[in-house]
C-alpha positions as CSV (number, residue, x, y, z in Angstrom):
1,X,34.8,85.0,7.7
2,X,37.7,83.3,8.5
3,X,39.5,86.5,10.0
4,X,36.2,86.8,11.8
5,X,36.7,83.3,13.8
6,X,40.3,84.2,14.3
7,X,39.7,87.1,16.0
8,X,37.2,85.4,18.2
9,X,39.7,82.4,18.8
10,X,42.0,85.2,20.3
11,X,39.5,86.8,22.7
12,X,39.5,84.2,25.1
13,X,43.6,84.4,25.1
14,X,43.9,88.4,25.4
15,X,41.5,88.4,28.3
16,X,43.4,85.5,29.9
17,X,46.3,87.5,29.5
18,X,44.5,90.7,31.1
19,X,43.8,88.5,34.4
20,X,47.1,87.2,34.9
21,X,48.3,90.7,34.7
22,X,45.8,92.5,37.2
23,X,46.9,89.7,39.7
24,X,50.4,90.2,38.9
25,X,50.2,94.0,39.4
26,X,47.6,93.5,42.7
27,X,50.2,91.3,44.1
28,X,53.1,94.0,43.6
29,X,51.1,96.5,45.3
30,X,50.1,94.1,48.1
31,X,53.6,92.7,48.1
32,X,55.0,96.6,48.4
33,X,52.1,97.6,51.4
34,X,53.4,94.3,53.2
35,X,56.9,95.5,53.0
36,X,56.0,99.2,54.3
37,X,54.2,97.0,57.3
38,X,57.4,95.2,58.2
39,X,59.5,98.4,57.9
40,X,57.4,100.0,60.4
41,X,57.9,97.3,62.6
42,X,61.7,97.1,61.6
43,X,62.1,101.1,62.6
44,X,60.0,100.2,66.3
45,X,62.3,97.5,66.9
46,X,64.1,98.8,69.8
47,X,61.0,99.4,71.2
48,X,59.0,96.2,70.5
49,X,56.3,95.5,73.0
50,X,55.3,92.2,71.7
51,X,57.6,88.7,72.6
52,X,58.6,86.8,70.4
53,X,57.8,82.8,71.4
54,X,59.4,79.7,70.5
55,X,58.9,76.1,70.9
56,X,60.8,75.7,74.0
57,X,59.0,78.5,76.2
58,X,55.5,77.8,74.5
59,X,54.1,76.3,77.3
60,X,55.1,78.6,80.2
61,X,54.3,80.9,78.2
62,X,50.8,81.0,78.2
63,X,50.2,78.9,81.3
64,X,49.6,82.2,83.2
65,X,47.0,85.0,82.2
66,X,45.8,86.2,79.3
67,X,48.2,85.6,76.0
68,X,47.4,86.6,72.6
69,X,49.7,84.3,70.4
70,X,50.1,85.3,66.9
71,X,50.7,82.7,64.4
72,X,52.6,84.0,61.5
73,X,55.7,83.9,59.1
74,X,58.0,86.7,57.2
75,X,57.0,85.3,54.1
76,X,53.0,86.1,54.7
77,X,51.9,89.6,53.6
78,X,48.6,90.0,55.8
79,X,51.4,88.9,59.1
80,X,53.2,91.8,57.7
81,X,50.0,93.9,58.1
82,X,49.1,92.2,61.2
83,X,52.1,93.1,62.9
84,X,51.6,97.0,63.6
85,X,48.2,96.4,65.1
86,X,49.5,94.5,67.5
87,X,52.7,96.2,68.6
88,X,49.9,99.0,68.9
89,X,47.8,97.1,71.0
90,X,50.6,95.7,73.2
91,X,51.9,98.8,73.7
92,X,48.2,100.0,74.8
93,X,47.4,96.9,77.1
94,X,50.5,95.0,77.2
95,X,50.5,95.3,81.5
96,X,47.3,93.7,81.3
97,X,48.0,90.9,78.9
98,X,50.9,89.4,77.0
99,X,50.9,90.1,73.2
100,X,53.3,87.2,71.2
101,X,54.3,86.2,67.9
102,X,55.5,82.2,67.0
103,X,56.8,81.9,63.7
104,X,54.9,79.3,62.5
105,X,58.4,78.4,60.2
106,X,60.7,78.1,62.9
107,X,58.2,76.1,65.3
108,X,55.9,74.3,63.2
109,X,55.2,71.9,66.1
110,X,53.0,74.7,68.3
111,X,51.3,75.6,64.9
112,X,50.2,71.9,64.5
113,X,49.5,70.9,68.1
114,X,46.7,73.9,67.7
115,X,45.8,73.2,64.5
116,X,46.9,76.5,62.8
117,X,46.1,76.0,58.6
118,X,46.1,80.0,58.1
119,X,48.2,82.5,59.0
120,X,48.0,84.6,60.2
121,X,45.7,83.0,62.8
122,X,45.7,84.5,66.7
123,X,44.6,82.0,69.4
124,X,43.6,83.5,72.7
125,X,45.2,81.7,75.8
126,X,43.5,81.9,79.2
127,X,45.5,79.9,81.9
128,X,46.8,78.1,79.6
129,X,43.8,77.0,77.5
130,X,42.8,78.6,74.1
131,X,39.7,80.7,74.6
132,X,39.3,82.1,71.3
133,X,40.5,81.9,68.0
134,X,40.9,84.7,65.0
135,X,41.6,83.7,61.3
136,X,43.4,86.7,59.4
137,X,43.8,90.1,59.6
138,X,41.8,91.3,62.9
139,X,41.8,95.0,63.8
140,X,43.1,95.8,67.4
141,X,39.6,97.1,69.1
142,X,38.4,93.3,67.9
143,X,41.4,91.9,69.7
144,X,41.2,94.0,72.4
145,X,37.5,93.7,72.9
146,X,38.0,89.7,73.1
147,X,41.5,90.3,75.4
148,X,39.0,92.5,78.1
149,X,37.0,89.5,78.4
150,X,39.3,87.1,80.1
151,X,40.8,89.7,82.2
């Protein structure tokens, strides 16, 4: 009897154990696809058809046309996945409209002035006035679709 309630004071402890290690392994593999994301926006680098923005040139920045500003960080593993949709996408439509990043890090001012709490979040700048607004990962015919509006 007594073995009996130690075994079932352990249950409770081995399955704790099991969850901490499925989310250690699920963030290794997320960790790992994040890094293949960046490296295949490392190896376009020369040919990089988004802009990168900073807190200076915000403002004229998206004072003019349609900008897509991504808010994002190196650190954030869904940026990392966000990033190849939209060097895809500016490479597709960038004569129509100006695809950007901010580093939400490096210019935390911009990120608070439009109330960015996510990343990556994408704010849609018509004339200089946010339009729309996407939280997370978005695929590029979403971005696009929204980007064809304001045109």
């Amino acid at each position: 009897m007594a073995q009996e309630k130690q075994k079932q004071s352990l249950k409770p402890l081995i399955a704790a154990v099991a969850v901490i290690a499925v989310a250690f392994l699920a963030f290794f593999i997320i960790d790992n696809a994040g890094s293949a994301g960046a490296a295949y926006v490392a190896a376009e680098d020369e040919s990089r058809y988004t802009t990168d923005l900073d807190t200076e040139g915000f403002d004229e920045a998206i004072a003019n046309g349609v900008v897509l500003v991504d808010f994002w960080a190196t650190w954030c593993p869904p940026c990392r996945v966000q990033g190849p949709i939209l060097e895809d996408l500016a490479k597709e439509i960038g004569h129509l409209a100006s695809i950007t990043k901010l580093d939400v890090d490096d210019h935390g001012s911009i990120a608070s002035r439009f109330g960015v709490r996510s990343i990556p979040t994408l704010i849609l700048f018509s004339d200089g006035e946010p339009v729309e607004r996407f939280v997370g990962v978005q695929q590029k015919e979403t971005l696009k679709a929204a980007i064809e509006k304001y045109l």
